[in-house]
C-alpha angles and dihedrals in degrees: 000000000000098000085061103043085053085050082049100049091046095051089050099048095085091058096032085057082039094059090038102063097047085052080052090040084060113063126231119180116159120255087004125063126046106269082208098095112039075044091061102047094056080048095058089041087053097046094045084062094041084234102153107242128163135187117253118208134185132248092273088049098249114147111255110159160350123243130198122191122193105186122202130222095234127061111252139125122297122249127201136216111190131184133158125234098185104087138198116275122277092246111194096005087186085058090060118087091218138027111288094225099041114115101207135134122229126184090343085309109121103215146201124063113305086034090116097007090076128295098100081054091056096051095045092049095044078050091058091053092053104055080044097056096080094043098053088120096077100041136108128229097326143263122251123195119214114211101188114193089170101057091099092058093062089240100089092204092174092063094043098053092050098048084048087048116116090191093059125074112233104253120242082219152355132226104199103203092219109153124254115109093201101058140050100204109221105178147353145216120258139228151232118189124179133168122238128213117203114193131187148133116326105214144135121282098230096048118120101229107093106223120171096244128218086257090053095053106048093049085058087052094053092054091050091056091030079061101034114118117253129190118261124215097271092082116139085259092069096226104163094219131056136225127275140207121202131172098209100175145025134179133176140133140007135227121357106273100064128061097214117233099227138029127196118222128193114208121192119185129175119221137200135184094282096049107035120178087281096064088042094057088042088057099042087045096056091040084053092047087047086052092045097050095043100055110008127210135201086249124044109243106257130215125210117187112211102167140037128159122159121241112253134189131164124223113234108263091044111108140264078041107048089054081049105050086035086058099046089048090048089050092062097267143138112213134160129215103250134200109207125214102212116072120244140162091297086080094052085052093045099054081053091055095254130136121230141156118209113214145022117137143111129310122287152198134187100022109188081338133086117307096023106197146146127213114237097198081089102041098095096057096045088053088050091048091057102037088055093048092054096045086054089050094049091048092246 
């Protein structure tokens, strides 16, 4: 069994690269580039197979996504594979040694941005439907591959219209095709974002009146959040990692001869099982009051949340991980559980119930930086991994 799922991975790595390269050769940025096109060569792809696909859209309308349902002959639950196929920007395209939207391969590297994030994932995944299309028989429930081209963006449309989609049945679980070939993440931590308004006196910056300006205050805000206590990773949860406040951003004023009234603040703070949102907002609220006692302005300081996801992580031997891990093991490698820093769509899904891990792929460089590429040596086994994991899921 093995033995032939490792014969049948090597035989599809040519067309997965293939594929691949012409998603690379289409570029994707979000909130930059038509979606259209990288959209319709995964939709020839997909015709020229007869596996039945179909566009998500939002609410608005606006294209978000591509869904593939492979339905089994048998009842059972509903598994997802779910890759995105929008990317970060190029930056500085005159930093990268090679055209960022170049689909080659150099020296067994595929090149060129969405290569690891996550082009290479999509292909594999579309690859995967397609060996399950003539056995639906003896499959259980279905498998359904998501194809986001609205992750980048941080709304991660895709996932939402196919959550809010009455056509599609809700998924027991979700595999998520981000790179890394050492680690299975299992969970995240999660976040709580807010903008913060700080207000205060307009004047001129010679007058002779001191007055504690807009600017003034909210860098003493920030020092106030920049000292609060946060939790570390010993919490009674036993969430390896701990939370984390960041101010990301902060804009206020224009020009020297006049001290701006109000100043924006973003605030970005990572949460885990022992400090929620909650716990976030209640933090951010009694810095702003201290501010607001301390040195008083005409206007309150106001605090607006944008953001809030909850933290997730799956114990081992919780599906959608423990096929995956079991899979990875049986393939010959050595692979750890891993719980990620950063936040993805395996928080959306969790505050929806549902399970999903969040990586497992090939090795990568350049991720959302210069000379963006994925190494292909490894590409067999982690399409064997993956294939295996979802024929154990579908009860094949």
């Amino acid at each position: 069994m093995i033995e032939d799922l490792q014969r049948l991975a090597k035989a599809r790595t040519a067309s997965v690269v293939e594929l691949a390269s012409e998603l690379i050769r289409r570029p994707s940025r979000a909130g930059i580039d038509d979606y259209g096109p990288v959209l319709t060569v995964l939709e020839h792809w997909l015709a020229a197979r007869e596996l039945p696909h179909r566009r998500l859209h939002d609410a608005t309308g606006a294209l978000v996504g591509l869904l593939v349902e492979i339905t089994g002959g048998r009842p059972g639950a509903w598994w997802t594979l779910d890759a995105c196929v929008d990317t970060a920007t190029y930056g500085d395209e005159a930093a990268w040694s090679f055209p960022p939207a170049c689909g080659d391969i150099v020296d067994g590297w595929l090149c060129g941005r969405g290569a690891a994030d996550s082009k290479l994932a999509a292909a594999t995944f579309c690859h995967i439907a397609a060996d399950l299309a003539p056995r639906t028989a003896e499959l259980s429930g279905g498998l359904a591959v998501l194809l986001d081209v609205d992750e980048h963006t941080g709304g991660f449309g895709g996932a939402r219209a196919y959550l809010a989609d009455p056509l599609a049945a809700r998924p027991a679980g979700v595999m998520i095709g981000y790179p890394g070939l050492s680690d299975v993440v299992v969970g995240g931590r999660g976040l709580w974002r807010a903008t913060i308004t700080v207000h205060a006196p307009s004047g001129h910056s010679g007058s002779s009146k001191k007055v504690t300006g807009a600017i003034s205050r909210a860098a003493h805000l920030v020092r106030l959040l920049d000292t609060a206590e946060l939790p570390g990773a010993d919490d009674a949860s036993g969430f390896p990692l701990p939370a984390k406040l960041s101010v990301t951003a902060f804009h206020g004023g224009q020009g020297f001869s006049v001290t701006p009234d109000r100043v924006d603040i973003n605030v970005d703070i990572r949460t885990v099982p022992g400090f929620d949102g909650h716990d976030a907002e209640a933090l951010v609220r009694e810095a702003v009051a201290e501010l607001d006692a301390e040195l008083p302005a005409p206007a309150p300081t106001e605090v607006t949340p944008v953001a809030e996801w909850p933290p997730f992580r799956l114990v081992t031997d919780e599906q959608p991980a423990a096929a995956l891990l079991r899979a990875a093991a049986e393939t010959g490698l050595t692979v750890r559980a891993k719980t990620a820093g950063p936040s993805n769509i395996g928080n959306l899904l969790a505050g929806q119930g549902i399970a999903a891990t969040a990586g497992f792929g090939v090795p990568y460089e350049g991720l959302h930086g210069i000379d963006e590429r994925a190494h292909l040596a490894e590409l067999p086994t982690v399409y064997a991994v993956y294939l295996r994991a979802v024929l154990s899921l579908l009860g094949a």
